[in-house]
Structures are given as C-alpha cells and as structure tokens.
N, C-alpha and C positions, 0 to 999 in steps of 0.2 A: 504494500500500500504506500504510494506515494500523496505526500500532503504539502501542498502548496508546489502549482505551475506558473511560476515565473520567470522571471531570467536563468535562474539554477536548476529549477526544478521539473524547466522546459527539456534540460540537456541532460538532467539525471534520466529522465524516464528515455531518453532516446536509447543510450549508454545499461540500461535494463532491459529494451526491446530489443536489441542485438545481443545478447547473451544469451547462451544458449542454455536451457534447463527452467528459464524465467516465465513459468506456463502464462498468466495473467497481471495486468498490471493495472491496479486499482486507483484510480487520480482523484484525488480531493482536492476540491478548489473552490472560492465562495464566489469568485468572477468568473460563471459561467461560460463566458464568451472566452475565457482564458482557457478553460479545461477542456471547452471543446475542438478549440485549435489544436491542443496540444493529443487527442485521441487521436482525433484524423490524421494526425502523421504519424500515429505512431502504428495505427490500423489496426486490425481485427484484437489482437492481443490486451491492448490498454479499454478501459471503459469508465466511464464517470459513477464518481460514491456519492450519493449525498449522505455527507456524515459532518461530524464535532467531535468535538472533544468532554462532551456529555455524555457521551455515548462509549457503548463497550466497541473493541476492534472489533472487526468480523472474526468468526470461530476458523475460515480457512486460512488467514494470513499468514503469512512465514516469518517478514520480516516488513519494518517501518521506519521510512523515509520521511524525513524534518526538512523542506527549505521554504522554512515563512521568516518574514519578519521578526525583527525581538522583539523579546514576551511572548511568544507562542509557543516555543518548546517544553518547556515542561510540564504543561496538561496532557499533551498529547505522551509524551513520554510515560509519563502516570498510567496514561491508560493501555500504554503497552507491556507496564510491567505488570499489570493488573491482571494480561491475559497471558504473560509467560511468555514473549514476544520479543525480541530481539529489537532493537532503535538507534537509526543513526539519522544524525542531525550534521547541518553545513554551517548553523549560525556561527556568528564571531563575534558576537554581544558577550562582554564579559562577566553581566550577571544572568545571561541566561546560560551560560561554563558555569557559574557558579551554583546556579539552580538544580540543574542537572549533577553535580556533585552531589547534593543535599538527598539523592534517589539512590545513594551507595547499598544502603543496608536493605533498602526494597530489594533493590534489582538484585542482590545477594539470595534474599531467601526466595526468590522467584527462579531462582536461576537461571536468566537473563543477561544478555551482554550492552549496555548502551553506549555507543560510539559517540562522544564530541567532538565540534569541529572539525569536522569530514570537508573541508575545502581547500583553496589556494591554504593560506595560514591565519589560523591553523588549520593541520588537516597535510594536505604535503609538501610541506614543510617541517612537521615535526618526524616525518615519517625521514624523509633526506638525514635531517640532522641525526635520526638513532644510527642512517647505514654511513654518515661520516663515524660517530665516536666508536661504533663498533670495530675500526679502523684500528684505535689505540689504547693503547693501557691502560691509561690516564684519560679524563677528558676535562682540561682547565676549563675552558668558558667554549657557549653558546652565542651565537648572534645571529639574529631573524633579522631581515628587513623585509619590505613588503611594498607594493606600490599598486595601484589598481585598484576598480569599485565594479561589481557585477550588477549591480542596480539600484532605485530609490533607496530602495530598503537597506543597502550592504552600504550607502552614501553616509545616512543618517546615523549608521554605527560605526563608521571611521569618525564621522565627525564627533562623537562621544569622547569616542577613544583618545582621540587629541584634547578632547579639554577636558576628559579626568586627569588626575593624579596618574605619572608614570612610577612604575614601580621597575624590580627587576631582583631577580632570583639571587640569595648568596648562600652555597652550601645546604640549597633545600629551606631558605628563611625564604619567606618574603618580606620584601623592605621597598617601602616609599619611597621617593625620591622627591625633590625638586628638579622641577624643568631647567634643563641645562642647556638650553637652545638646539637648535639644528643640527644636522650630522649629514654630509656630503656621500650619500650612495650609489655606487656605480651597478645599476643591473642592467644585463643584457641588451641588447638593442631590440628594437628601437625603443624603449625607454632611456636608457642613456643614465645620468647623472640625476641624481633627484635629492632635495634636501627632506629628511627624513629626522622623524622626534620620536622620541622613547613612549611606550605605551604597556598599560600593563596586560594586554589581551594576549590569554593564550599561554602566561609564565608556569600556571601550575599544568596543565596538560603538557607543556614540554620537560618539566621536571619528572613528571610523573616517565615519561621517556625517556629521559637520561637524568636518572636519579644522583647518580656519583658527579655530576657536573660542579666542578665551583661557582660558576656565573653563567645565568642566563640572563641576556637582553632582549628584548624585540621591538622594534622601530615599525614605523607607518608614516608613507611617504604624504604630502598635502596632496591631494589629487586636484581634480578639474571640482567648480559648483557642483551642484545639483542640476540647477540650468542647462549649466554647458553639458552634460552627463546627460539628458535628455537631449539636447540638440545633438548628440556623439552619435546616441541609440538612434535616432531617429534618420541618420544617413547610412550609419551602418546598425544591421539588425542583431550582429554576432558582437556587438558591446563593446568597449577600451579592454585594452591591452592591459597585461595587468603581469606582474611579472614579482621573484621572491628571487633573494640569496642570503645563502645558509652561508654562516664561516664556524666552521669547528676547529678550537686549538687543542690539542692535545700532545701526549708523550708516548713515541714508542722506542722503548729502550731510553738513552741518554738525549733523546733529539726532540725538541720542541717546537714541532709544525703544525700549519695548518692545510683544512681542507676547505673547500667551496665551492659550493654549489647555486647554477642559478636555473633556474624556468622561467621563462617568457610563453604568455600564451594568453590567449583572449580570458576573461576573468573570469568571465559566465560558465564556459567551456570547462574551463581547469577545474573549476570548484565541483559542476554538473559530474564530468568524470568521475572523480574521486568519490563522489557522493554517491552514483553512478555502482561502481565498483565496490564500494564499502557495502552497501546494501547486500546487491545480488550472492557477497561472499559469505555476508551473516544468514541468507536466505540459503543456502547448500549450492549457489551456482558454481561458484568458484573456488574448490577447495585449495587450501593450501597456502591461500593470500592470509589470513588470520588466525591469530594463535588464541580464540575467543576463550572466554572463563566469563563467572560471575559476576556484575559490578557495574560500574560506572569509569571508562576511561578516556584519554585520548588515543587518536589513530597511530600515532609515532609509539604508544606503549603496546597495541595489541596485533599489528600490523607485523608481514614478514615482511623487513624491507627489499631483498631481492627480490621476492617472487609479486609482491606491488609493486612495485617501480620497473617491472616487467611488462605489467598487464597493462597500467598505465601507457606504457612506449607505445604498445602493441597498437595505441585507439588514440593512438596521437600524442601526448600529452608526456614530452621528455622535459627528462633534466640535463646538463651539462656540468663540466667540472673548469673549473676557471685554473688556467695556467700561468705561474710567471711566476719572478720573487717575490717570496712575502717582506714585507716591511713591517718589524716591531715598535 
C-alpha cells in the first residue's frame, strides 16, 4: 500500500510496478485527480484505496509506503504496526524521525520493521556512509551535505530545517550548536558549489548506522523559493536536480583517510527509488537488500549496503567516489 502520490510517491509506485513479485499496488491519495494519474500509468496492477488513517490496513497488505507531507507519518505508521505490517517512510521532517522513534517498543512487540527516511538524505545517504566506514577500522567523523527539494512539501521542511537549531553528533551525544554561518560545498555537477548550513535532520538515524563514529554533521544547501520550485516543476515535470556527498574519515591500520561519495540525480527520482526499493524488499520482492529485525530504524542501519546500492544502479540511481588529494 502506497500512501501519498506526489512528486515521491509518483516514482515510488512506478519503481514497485516494475518489480517483479509486487502482485498489486494499493495508492492512497486524498487528491483524486492525483491518484488517478498516477494508476493509469502504472496500469492494471496499481488501483485506488479510499482509506485514513482511522482506519485498520487492509488484512492482505505486505508492506507500507509513507510519502506525505510532515505530520502524516506516524498515524499511518500506528496503524501499521497495529496490523503486524512492515513501514517505510521518505519524510525528512525531523520531528516526524522523531515521532517515528517514539513507535520503538510497539513495532518491537509486533514484530515489525519500520524504515525512516527512505530518501535522497536521509535515506541514501546514510546507506553510502555505513558502505564508506565499513571501509575502516576506525570511523572518526561523518559529513552529509545535501542540496535539492523534490516538492512543496520537501521545500517547507528544508526550510525548517534551516531555521531550527543545528545540532551534530559527538561520540553518540547529541549536542546543539550555534549557527556558524555557511560552508562552501562542492557536489557533483551540474550543481556545482553551493553554500550549505548545519542542520540537525537525520543525526540520530545516521548514528544509529554508524554507531562507533566520533562526529557526525549534516548540512543543507539554501535551495531555489518555493516560487521558483514551482516555476522549475512547471517547465520540467521530473523536478530540480538535487544531489548529496558523503565524506567519511577514518583509520585503517596507521593511515588516516578519507572517502567520498557523491549522487546527483533528479530529487523526486532519487528519493521515489529508494523509497521504491525499500518497500518492495520489506514486502518479500527483493530478498537480500535488508537485514530487517524488530523496531524502529534508519535505512543506513538495516540496509545491505552492496546488494542496495546494486539495485539502486541497476534502475538508475548511482553513486560515484570522488578522486584526488585530500586536504586536512
């Protein structure tokens, strides 16, 4: 069951109709005109639910798919743990991460796995950084940046994100910070160089992934308005470019390097995909990609980084490793 077709949830369900084993694909959506664009392409297989989140799942579902807005994930979550149901979500709202954490002990005695953050970042992003630190020994410090908006809805939670309070991970703490202005990010082209600010979305799903880390950061580039993000949408239908790079430092042996990673890729796409792929593997399509258990986590902790970032390439949606001297 997928719930909410929009920019994300247009490209999850496409990325669930091309998989093989995905018998039917249930689309919830309270704009109509939305859910029905999104069946007809996806044709015989997808069909319209009228449902809530008042409501019990259906008794046949396998598994369930989150891309609404913030504040919608964790009713819907509730009521999938309510029926023993597997749940992954795309949000990047840091209190609906947070919300969703607070479903630990349910989804426990239900036994249940619910995925957060199944998108660009978080999402894969934190999946990249467990397959850099698995690399080394040691893993000193994390660094996320991020750049890119898949829609209204993903606009008004970067822009959050930028005016709460940035934080960042020390040794498994979390700790506040003041704003310490800008930070010059080089990701991929064509995005290029973008000045990027500390944010605190996303720190404990990546900890929870790379637990032994000393430092985690993660940054969020300013993007376009909301305006211009409509006027973007409205000439191209496949959204801004939206693009992430991981830098993991670590130790193997006596040698203290780094690695990094970037992905460029339309934002809607990238997020849909993973979101896409998380699903269908929590539903039995794709064995192999998840190492699922009981709980509440993120994608980077339950995730087999090779055999995702496989599937991933396979349907478009690569990463690359950046080359050159590092500079400490």
């Amino acid at each position: 069951m997928l719930v909410g077709a929009g920019a994300v949830g247009a490209r999850a369900a496409r990325q669930l109709t091309d998989t093989a084993g995905i018998d039917r694909i249930l689309v919830v959506e309270r704009r109509r005109t939305h859910a029905e664009v999104v069946v007809a392409a996806m044709g015989s297989r997808a069909e319209i639910l009228e449902w809530d989140a008042d409501s019990p799942v259906p008794e046949d579902v396998d598994a369930v798919a989150c891309a609404l807005p913030a504040g919608c994930e964790q009713p819907i979550a509730s009521r999938a743990v309510e029926a023993g149901v597997p749940f992954a979500s795309s949000g990047d709202d840091e209190n609906d991460l947070m919300g969703l954490r607070s479903l630990t002990e349910p989804a426990r005695r239900s036994e249940v796995a619910i995925v957060a953050g199944c998108g660009l970042a978080p999402g894969l992003a934190d999946v990249l950084a467990r397959h850099a630190a698995d690399a080394f020994d040691e893993v000193d410090e994390i660094g996320i940046a991020r750049a890119g908006t898949a829609g209204d809805a993903c606009v008004a939670t970067a822009t959050r994100a930028l005016r709460d309070r940035p934080a960042e991970m020390r040794d498994g703490i979390y700790e506040e910070s003041r704003r310490r202005g800008h930070e010059l990010v080089w990701f991929p082209e064509p995005i290029g160089a973008r000045e990027c600010e500390r944010v605190a979305t996303g720190l404990h799903l990546l900890s929870g992934a790379v637990p032994d880390a000393e430092r985690i950061t993660v940054r969020l580039a300013r993007d376009e308005t909301g305006a211009r993000q409509r006027w973007l949408r409205r000439r191209d239908p496949e959204g801004s470019w939206g693009a992430v790079r991981i830098e993991v430092w670590g130790r193997r042996g006596a040698a203290r390097e780094p690695i990094v990673y970037g992905v460029i890729e339309r934002t809607a796409i990238a997020a849909g995909t993973v979101l896409g792929v998380t699903t269908a593997a929590l539903a039995g399509a794709l064995p192999g990609l998840l190492a699922p258990s009981a709980g509440v986590f993120g994608l980077g902790a339950i995730a087999q980084p090779r055999a995702f970032l496989a599937e991933l390439s396979r349907r478009g949606v690569k990463a690359a490793i950046f080359e050159g001297v590092p500079v400490v």
